[in-house]
Structures are given as structure tokens and as C-alpha cells.
Short mmCIF file of the C-alpha atoms (twelve columns), coordinates in Angstrom:
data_MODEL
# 
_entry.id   MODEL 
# 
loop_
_atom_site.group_PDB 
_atom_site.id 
_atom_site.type_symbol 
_atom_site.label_atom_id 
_atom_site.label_alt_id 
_atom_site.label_comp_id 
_atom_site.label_asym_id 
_atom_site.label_seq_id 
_atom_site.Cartn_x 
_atom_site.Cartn_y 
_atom_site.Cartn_z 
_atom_site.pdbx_PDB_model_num 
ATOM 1   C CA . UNK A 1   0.000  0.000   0.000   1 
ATOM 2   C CA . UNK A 2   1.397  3.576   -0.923  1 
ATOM 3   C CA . UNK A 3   1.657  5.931   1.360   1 
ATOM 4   C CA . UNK A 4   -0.676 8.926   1.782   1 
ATOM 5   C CA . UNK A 5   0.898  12.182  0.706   1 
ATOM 6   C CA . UNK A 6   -0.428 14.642  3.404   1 
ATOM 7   C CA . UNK A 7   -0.690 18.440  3.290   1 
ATOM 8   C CA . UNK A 8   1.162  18.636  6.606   1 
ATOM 9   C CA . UNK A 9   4.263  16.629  4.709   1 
ATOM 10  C CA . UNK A 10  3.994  18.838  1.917   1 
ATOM 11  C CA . UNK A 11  3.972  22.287  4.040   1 
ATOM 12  C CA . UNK A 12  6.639  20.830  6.020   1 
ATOM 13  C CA . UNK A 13  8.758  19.670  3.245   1 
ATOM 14  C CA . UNK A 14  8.388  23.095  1.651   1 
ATOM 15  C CA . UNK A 15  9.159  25.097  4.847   1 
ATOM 16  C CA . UNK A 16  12.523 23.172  5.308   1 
ATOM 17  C CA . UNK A 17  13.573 23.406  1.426   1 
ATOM 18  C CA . UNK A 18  12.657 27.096  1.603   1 
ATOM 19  C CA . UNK A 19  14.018 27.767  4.897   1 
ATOM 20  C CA . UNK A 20  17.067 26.008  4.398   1 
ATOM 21  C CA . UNK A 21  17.646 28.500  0.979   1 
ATOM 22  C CA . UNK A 22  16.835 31.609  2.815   1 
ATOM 23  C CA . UNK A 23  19.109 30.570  6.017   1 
ATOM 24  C CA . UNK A 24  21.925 30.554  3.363   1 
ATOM 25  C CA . UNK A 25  20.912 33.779  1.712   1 
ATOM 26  C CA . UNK A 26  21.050 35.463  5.343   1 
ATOM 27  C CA . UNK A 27  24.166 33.544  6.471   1 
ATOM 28  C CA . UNK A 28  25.984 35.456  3.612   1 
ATOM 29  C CA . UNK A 29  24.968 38.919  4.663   1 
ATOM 30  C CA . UNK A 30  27.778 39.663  6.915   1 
ATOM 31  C CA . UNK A 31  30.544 38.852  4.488   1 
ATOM 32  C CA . UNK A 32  29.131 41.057  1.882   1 
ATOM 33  C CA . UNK A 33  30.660 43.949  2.232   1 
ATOM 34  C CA . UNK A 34  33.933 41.837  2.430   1 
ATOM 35  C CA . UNK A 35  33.795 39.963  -0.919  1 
ATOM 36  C CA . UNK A 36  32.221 43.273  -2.237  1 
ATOM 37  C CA . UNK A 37  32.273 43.693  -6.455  1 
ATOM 38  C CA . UNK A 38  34.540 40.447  -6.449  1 
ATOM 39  C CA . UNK A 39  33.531 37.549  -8.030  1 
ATOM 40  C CA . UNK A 40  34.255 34.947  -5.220  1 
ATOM 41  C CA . UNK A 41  30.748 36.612  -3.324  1 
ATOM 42  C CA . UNK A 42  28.818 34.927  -6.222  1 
ATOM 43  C CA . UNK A 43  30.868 31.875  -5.410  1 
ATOM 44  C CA . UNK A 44  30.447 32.213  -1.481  1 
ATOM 45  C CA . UNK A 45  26.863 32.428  -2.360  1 
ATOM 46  C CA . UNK A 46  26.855 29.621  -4.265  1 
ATOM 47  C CA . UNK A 47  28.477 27.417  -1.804  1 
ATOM 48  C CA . UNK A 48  26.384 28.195  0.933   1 
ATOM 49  C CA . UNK A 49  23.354 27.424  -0.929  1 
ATOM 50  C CA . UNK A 50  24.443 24.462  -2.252  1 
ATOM 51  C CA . UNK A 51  25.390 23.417  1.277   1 
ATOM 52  C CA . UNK A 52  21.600 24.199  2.434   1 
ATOM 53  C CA . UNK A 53  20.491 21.912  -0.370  1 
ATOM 54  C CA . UNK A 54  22.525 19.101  0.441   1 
ATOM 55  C CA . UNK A 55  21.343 19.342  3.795   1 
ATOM 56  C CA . UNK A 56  17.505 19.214  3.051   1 
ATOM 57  C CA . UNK A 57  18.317 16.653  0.629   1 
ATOM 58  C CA . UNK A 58  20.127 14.523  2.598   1 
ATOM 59  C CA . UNK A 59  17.904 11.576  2.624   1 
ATOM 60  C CA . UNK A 60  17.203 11.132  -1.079  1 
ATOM 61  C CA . UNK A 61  20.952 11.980  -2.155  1 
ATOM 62  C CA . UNK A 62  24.759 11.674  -1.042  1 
ATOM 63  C CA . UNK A 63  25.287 14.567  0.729   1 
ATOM 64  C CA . UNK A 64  29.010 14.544  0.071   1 
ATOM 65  C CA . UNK A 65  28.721 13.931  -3.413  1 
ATOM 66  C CA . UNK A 66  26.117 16.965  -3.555  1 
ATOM 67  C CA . UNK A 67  28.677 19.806  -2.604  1 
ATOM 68  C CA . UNK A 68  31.694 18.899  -4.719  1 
ATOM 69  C CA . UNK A 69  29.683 18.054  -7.845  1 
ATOM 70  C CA . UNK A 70  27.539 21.491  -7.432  1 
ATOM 71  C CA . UNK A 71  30.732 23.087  -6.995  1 
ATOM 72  C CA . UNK A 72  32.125 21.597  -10.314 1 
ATOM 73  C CA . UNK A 73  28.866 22.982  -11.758 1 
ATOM 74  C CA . UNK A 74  29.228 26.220  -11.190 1 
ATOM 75  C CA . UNK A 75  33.455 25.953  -12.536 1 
ATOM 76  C CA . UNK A 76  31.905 24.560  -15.713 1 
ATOM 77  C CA . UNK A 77  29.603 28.308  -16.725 1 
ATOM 78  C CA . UNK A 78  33.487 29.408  -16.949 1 
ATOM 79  C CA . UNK A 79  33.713 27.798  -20.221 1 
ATOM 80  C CA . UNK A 80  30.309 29.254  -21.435 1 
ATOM 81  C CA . UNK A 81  31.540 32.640  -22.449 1 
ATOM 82  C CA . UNK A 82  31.438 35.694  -20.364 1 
ATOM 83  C CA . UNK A 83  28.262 37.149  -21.869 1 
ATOM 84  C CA . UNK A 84  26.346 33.504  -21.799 1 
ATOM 85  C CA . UNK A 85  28.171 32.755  -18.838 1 
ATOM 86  C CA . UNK A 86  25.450 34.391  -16.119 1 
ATOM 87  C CA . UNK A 87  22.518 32.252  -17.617 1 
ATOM 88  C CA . UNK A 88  25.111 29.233  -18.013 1 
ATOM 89  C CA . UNK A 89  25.809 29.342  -13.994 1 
ATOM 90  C CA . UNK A 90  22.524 28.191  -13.202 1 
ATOM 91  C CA . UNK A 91  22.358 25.435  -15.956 1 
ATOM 92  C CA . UNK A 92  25.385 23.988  -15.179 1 
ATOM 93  C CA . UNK A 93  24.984 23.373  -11.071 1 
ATOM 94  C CA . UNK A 94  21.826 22.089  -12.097 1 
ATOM 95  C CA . UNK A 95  23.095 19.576  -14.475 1 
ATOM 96  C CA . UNK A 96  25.718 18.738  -12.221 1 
ATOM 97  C CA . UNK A 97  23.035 18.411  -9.210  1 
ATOM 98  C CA . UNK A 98  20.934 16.118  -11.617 1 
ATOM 99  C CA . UNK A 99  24.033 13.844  -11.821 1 
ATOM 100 C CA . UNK A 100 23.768 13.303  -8.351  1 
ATOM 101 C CA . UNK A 101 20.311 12.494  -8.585  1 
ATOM 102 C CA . UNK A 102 20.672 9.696   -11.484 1 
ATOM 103 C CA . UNK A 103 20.293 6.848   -9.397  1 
ATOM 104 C CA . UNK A 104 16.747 7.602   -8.249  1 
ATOM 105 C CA . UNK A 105 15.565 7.783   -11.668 1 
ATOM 106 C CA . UNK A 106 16.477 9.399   -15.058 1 
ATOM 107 C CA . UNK A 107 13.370 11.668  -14.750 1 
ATOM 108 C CA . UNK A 108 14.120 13.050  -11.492 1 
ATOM 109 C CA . UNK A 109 17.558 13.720  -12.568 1 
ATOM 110 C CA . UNK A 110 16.324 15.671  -16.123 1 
ATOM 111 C CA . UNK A 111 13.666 17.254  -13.858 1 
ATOM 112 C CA . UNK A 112 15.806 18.884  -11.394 1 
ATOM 113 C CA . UNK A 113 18.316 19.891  -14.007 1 
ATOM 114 C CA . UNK A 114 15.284 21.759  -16.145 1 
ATOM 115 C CA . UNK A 115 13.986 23.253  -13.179 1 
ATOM 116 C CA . UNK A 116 16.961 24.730  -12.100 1 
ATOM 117 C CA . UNK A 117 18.103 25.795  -15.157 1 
ATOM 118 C CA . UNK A 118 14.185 27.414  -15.790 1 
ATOM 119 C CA . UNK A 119 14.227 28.936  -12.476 1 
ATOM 120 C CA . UNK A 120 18.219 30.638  -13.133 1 
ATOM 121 C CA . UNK A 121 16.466 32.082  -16.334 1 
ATOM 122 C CA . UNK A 122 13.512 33.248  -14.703 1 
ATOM 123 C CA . UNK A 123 15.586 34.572  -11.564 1 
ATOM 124 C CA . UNK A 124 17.548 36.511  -14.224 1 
ATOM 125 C CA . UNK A 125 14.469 37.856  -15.883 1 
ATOM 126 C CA . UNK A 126 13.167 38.819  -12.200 1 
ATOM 127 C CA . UNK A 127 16.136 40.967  -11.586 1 
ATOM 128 C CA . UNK A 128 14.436 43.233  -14.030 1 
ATOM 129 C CA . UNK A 129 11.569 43.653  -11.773 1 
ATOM 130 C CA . UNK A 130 13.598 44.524  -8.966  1 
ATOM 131 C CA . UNK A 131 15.220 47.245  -10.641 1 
ATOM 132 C CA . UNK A 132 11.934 48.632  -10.986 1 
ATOM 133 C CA . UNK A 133 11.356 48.221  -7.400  1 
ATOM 134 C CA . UNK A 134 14.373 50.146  -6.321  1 
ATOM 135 C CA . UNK A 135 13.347 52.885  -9.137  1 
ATOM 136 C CA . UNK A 136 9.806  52.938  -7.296  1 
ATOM 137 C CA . UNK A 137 11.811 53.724  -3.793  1 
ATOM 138 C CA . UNK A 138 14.086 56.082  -5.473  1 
ATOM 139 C CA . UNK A 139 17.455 54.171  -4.597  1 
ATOM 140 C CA . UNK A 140 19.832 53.568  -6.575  1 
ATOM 141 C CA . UNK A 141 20.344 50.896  -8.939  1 
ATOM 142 C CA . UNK A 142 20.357 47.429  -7.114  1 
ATOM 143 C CA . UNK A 143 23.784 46.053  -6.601  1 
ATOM 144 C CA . UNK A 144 24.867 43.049  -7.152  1 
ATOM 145 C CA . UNK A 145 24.321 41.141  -3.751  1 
ATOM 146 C CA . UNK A 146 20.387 41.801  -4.537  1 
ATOM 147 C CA . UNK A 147 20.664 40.575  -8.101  1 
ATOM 148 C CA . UNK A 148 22.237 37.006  -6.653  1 
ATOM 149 C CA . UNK A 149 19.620 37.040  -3.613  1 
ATOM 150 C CA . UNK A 150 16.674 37.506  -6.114  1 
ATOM 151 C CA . UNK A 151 18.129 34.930  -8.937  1 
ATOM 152 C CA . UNK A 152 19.096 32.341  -5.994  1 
ATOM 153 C CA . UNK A 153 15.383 32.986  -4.433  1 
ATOM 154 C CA . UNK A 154 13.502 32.347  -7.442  1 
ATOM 155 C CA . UNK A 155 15.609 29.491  -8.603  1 
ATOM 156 C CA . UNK A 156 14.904 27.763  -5.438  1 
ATOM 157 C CA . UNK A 157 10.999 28.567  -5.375  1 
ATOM 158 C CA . UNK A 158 11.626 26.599  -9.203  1 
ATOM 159 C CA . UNK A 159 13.214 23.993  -7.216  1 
ATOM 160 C CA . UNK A 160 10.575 23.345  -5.063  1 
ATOM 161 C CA . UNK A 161 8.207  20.713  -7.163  1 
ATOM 162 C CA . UNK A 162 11.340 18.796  -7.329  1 
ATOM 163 C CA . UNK A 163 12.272 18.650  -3.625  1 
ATOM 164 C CA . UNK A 164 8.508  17.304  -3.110  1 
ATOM 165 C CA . UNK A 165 8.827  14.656  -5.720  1 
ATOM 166 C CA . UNK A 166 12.038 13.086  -4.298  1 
ATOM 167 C CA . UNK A 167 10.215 13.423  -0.962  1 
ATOM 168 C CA . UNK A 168 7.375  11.670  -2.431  1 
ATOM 169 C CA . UNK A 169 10.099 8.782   -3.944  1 
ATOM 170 C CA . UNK A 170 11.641 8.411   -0.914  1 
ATOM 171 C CA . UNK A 171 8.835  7.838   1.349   1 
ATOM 172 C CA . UNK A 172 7.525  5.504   -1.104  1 
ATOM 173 C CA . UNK A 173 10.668 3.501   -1.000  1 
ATOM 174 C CA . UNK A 174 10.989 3.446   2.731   1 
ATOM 175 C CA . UNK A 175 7.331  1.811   2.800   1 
ATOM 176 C CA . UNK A 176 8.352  -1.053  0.437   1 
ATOM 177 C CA . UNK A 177 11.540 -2.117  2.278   1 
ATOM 178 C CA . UNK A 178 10.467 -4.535  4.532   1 
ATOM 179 C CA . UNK A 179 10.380 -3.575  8.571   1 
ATOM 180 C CA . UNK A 180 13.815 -4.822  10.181  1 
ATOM 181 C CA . UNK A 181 14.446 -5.986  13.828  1 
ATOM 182 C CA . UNK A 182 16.853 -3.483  15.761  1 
ATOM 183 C CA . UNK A 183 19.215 -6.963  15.547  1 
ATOM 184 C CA . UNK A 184 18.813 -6.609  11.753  1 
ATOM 185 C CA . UNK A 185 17.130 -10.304 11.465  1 
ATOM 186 C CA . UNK A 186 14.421 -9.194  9.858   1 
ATOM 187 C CA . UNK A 187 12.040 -10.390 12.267  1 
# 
């Protein structure tokens, strides 16, 4: 018998994946104004939200596969060009991600990669929005930390479908495996 797929799972699920993305968002704020205009903030960034993914995902992937293979995502948009290469950082941590992700099923690994890569594009498209924004409160232009923050944000509200099917594949899986002993003999 499958198990039932409750709302409270589903909010819960969401809060954590969400969460989990914003904690790293907010985790970065104090080193900013260190890494300012240099491009190792987009790759602090980067790191830390890759490390709040592997965390939520920790049940339905290797954790310490996650980070290193993210990481070699984001190296690979170097070789995209520099004017391709913003859209290309996105798309190629998501590939890499879906990699990691092969071994639960084909589909779940080509889903994750198009969501990501659909939610870098649409993060990217959102930054014009919140240049509006800033235009509408008379500050300046927004700088870059806010352009990563709103990209990263929207790519992981992208994400989110995703994180709720592994969920879904990994709670089905734990009710097929048969109920062990705590002496493992499977009494």
C-alpha cells in the first residue's frame, strides 16, 4: 500500500527546502561587504546554498557527493563565455546536481536539471523587476548582492516541485523495504 501524501508533509517539506535556501541567503549577509564587487561573493553564495540543499536533501541523495559536484557545476559556466556565462551558472549546477540524482531515476535527474536551469532564467528575468522596485523607492540601482539574492530565491521557489517529488520517492521507498528488527534479522 502507498503511502498517503499529506498536506502537513507537503507544508513541512516546503518550509525546510525554503528555509534552508533563505538561512543561506542570510548567512551570507555579513561577508558582503567583504567579498564586495569580487567575483568569489557569487561563489560564497553559491556554496552556501548548495550546502543548504545538500542538507535538506540529505535523505534522497549523497550529501558529500552533492557539494563537490555542485561546486564543479558552477566551474563549468566558466567555459560558457562571459556574456552567456550568467545564464550558463545556473544550468550547469543544475546539471551537475541532476548527476547526483541519477540513481533515483532518469526523470528526477532531467527534472531537477530543467527546473533549475528554468528557475536561473527566470531569476535573471526577475532581476528586471527589482530594478523597478528600487526605481519605485528612489534608490539607486540594485547592486549586485540583490541581483544574486533575487536569482538564488527564485531558482529555489523553481526547485521546489522537485524537492517534493524526491520526498514523495523516498517515502515511497521506505514503505516497500520490509520492517527490520533493531538486531537486523528481519524479524
Amino acid at each position: 500500500m502507498a503511502p498517503v501524501y499529506d498536506r502537513q508533509r507537503l507544508k513541512r517539506i516546503s518550509q525546510r527546502w525554503l528555509g534552508y535556501n533563505a538561512l543561506a541567503i542570510a548567512s551570507f549577509l555579513p561577508f558582503y561587504h567583504v567579498f564586495e564587487g569580487r567575483p568569489v561573493s557569487l561563489l560564497l553564495l553559491a556554496v552556501l546554498v548548495i550546502v543548504a540543499q545538500a542538507c535538506c536533501l540529505h535523505r534522497v541523495c549523497r550529501w558529500w557527493l552533492w557539494i563537490p559536484v555542485s561546486c564543479a557545476g558552477c566551474y563549468a559556466s566558466n567555459y560558457c563565455g562571459m556574456y552567456f556565462w550568467a545564464i550558463a551558472f545556473g544550468g550547469t549546477m543544475s546539471l551537475a546536481q541532476g548527476l547526483c540524482l541519477i540513481s533515483r531515476s532518469f526523470r528526477t535527474a532531467v527534472t531537477w536539471a530543467l527546473l533549475g536551469s528554468l528557475g536561473w532564467v527566470a531569476g535573471a528575468m526577475a532581476t528586471g523587476v527589482l530594478a523597478e522596485v528600487y526605481l519605485l523607492l528612489g534608490l539607486d540601482h540594485a547592486d549586485a548582492f540583490a541581483v544574486w539574492v533575487s536569482i538564488f530565491s527564485v531558482q529555489s521557489f523553481f526547485f521546489l516541485p522537485a524537492v517534493i517529488m524526491l520526498d514523495k520517492a523516498a517515502l515511497a521507498r521506505a514503505a516497500k523495504l520490509p520492517n527490520e528488527s533493531p538486531s537486523g534479522s528481519g524479524a
